[in-house]
N, C-alpha and C positions, 0 to 999 in steps of 0.2 A: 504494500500500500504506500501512498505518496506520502511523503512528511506533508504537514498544513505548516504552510509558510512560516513564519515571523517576521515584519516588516519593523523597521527599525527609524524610528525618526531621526535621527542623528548623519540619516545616508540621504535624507530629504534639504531639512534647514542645519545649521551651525547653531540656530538661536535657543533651543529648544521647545519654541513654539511654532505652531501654523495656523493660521486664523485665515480665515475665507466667509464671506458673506456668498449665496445661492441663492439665486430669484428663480421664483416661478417659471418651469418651461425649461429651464436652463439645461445642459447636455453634459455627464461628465466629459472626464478630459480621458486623453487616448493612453496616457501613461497613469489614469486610477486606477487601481486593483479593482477590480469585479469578483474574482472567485472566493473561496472561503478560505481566512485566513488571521491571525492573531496581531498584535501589537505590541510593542514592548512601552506604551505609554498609555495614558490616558486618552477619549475622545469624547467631547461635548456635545453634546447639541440641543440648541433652541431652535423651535420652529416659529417662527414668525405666524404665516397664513400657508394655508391649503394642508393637503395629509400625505404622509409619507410610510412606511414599510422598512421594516430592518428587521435579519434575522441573525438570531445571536444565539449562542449554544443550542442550534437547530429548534430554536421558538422564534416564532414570528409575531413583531411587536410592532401595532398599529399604532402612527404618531395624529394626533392633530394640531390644530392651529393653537398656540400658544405651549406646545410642550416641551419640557424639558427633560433631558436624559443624559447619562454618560456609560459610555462601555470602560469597561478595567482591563490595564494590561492581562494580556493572556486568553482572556476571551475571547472565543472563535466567531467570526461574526463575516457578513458578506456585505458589500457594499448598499446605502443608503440609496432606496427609490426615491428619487427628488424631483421628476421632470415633474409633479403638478404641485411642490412645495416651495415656499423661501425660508429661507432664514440662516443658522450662522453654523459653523462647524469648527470647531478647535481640536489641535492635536497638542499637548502638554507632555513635556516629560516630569516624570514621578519626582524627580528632585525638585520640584518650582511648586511643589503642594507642601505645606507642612503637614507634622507628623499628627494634628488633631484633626485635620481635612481628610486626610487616606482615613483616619480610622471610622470616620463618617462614612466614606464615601467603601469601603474596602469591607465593613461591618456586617452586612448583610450576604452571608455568601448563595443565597436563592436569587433566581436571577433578578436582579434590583428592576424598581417599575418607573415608567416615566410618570412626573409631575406633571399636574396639570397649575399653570400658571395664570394670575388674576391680571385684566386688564393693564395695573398700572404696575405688574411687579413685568409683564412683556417689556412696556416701554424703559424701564429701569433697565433689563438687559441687554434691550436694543442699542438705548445711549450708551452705555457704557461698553458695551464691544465696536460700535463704530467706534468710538474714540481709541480704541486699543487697536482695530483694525488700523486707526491713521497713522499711529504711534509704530505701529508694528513696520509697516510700509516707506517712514522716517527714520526707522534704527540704525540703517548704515549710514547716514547723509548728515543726520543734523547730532550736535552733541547733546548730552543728556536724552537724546529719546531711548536707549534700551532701559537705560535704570525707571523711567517713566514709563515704559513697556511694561516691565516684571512688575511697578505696584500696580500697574490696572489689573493685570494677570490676576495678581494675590485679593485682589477687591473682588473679582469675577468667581475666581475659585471659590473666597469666602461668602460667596453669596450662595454658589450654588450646595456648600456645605450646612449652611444655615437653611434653604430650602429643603432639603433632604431632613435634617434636624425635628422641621417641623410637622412634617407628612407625618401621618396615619398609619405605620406599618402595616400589610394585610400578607404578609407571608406566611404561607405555609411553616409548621417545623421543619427545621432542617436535618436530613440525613444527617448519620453518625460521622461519614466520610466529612461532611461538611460542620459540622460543629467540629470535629479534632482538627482542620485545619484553622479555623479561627481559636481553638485553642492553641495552633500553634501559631500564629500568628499574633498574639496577644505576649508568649514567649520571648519569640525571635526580636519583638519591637523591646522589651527590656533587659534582654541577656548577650543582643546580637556583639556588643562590646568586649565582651569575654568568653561566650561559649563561639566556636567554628563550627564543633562536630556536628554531623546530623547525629550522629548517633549518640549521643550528649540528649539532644533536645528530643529524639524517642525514647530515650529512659526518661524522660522527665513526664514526659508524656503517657510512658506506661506502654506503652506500643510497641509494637518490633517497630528497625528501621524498615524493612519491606515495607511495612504495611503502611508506616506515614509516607514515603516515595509515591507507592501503590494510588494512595488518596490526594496527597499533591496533584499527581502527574494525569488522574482521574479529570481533577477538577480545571487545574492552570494548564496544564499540559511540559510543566517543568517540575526537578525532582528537589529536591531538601536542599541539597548541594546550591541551586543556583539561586534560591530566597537567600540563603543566607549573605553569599556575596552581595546579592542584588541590596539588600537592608542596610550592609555595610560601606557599601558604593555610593549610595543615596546619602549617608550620613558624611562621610568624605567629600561631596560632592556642597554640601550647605556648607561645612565648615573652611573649604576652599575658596568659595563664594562670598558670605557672610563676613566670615573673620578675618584675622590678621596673623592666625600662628600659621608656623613654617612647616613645609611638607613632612617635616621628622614629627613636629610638635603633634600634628593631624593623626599621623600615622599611632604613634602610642598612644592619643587618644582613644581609637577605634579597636586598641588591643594588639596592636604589633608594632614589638620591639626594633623589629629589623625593618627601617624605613623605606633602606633598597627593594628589598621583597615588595613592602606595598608599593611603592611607585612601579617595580614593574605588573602588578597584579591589576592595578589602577588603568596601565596604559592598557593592558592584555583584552582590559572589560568594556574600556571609556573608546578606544581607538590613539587615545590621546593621553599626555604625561599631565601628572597634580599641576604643574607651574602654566601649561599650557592651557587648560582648561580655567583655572583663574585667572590669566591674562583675556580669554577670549570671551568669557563673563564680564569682565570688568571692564571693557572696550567703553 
């Protein structure tokens, strides 16, 4: 059988975002993916007006006019019907959400449901991603527009975490496979500092490692192994950003002594070395 892709935003933009506004009618473009295939980021979307169709972990999820939804890395999903919708679509990588936003948005591991959004909380989204769209479109050209990019970003992100917040749960229980990975996920996000092993976090868990791999790999379609770097990578990735310690200081931050190791483990995962990656954030 075929592998199901993984498309990687980092082989799209440099910026870690992609934001597109789609009107009504509109036609994808001849290099979008169509067929069924994963992410290694976040994907938004607000519907402006008319109805659209997405299908994601082989369920098909009718959109209308005002709604808001997001797919999670890893989730297998097929390209959005949009020829009779408008509205916005964002690609984010998981570093540019904080750590109380994923767990909002990451919380529910049944397939999360679109919001249906109130007249004036549409136009609230509508402003506020055109103006990120302009900003986004200004990052290379004028000074100060990326760092004015990332806070619209972080307003946008936090609005749609507060949305979600306030919704109604109506989820089914969740399978066993699926509550041990949000137990391990709840884990990983306070241990990922000092524990590496997968096999560490399935004794903690009571589990063989088979079995948590088994339920991982079930659900995301990746094994213990690549959460944990991935958690580790994401916190490397804020604090190269964000702060001001040096790639050594980072590095025994996140639990490794040997700096060399993480920078070259850094480069192995990012494409790209610790120094280079906060030079090209900080543009």
């Amino acid at each position: 059988m075929p592998v199901i892709p993984i498309h990687q935003l980092q082989e799209r933009v440099d910026s870690g975002l992609e934001i597109e506004f789609f009107g009504t009618g509109s036609k994808p473009k001849e290099d979008e993916p169509r067929g069924a295939h994963r992410d290694d980021h976040y994907i938004f979307f607000v519907l402006i007006d008319g109805s659209a169709t997405l299908m994601i972990d082989f369920q098909v999820l009718k959109f209308k006019e005002g709604t808001l939804y997001y797919i999670l890395p890893g989730q297998v999903h097929h390209r959005i019907t949009n020829e009779a919708a408008g509205g916005w679509f964002l690609a984010v990588d998981t570093g540019l959400l904080t750590m109380d936003q994923r767990n909002v948005l990451e919380k529910g591991l049944n397939l999360q449901q679109p919001i249906q959004l109130a007249g004036e909380e549409i136009a609230q989204y509508h402003s506020l991603l055109t103006l990120l769209l302009q900003k986004y479109e200004e990052a290379k050209e004028l000074p100060f527009s990326r760092p004015i990019m990332y806070s619209l970003l972080q307003a946008f992100t936090g609005m749609v975490a507060s949305s979600y917040c306030q919704a109604t749960s109506t989820e089914n229980k969740p399978s066993r496979k699926a509550q041990l990975i949000q137990e391990f996920r709840k884990e990983l996000s306070s241990d990922y500092k000092t524990i590496k092993s997968p096999a560490v976090y399935a004794e903690k868990l009571n589990v063989s490692l088979s079995y948590l791999n088994e339920s991982l790999k079930k659900v995301t379609g990746l094994p213990v192994s690549y959460w944990i770097i991935h958690e580790v990578m994401l916190e490397a990735k804020r604090l190269l950003y964000y702060s001001q310690l040096t790639v050594k200081e980072i590095a025994f931050e996140i639990g490794y002594e040997d700096h060399a190791y993480f920078s070259r483990l850094f480069r192995k995962t990012t494409g790209v070395t610790p120094l280079a990656f906060r030079q090209h954030y900080r543009e």
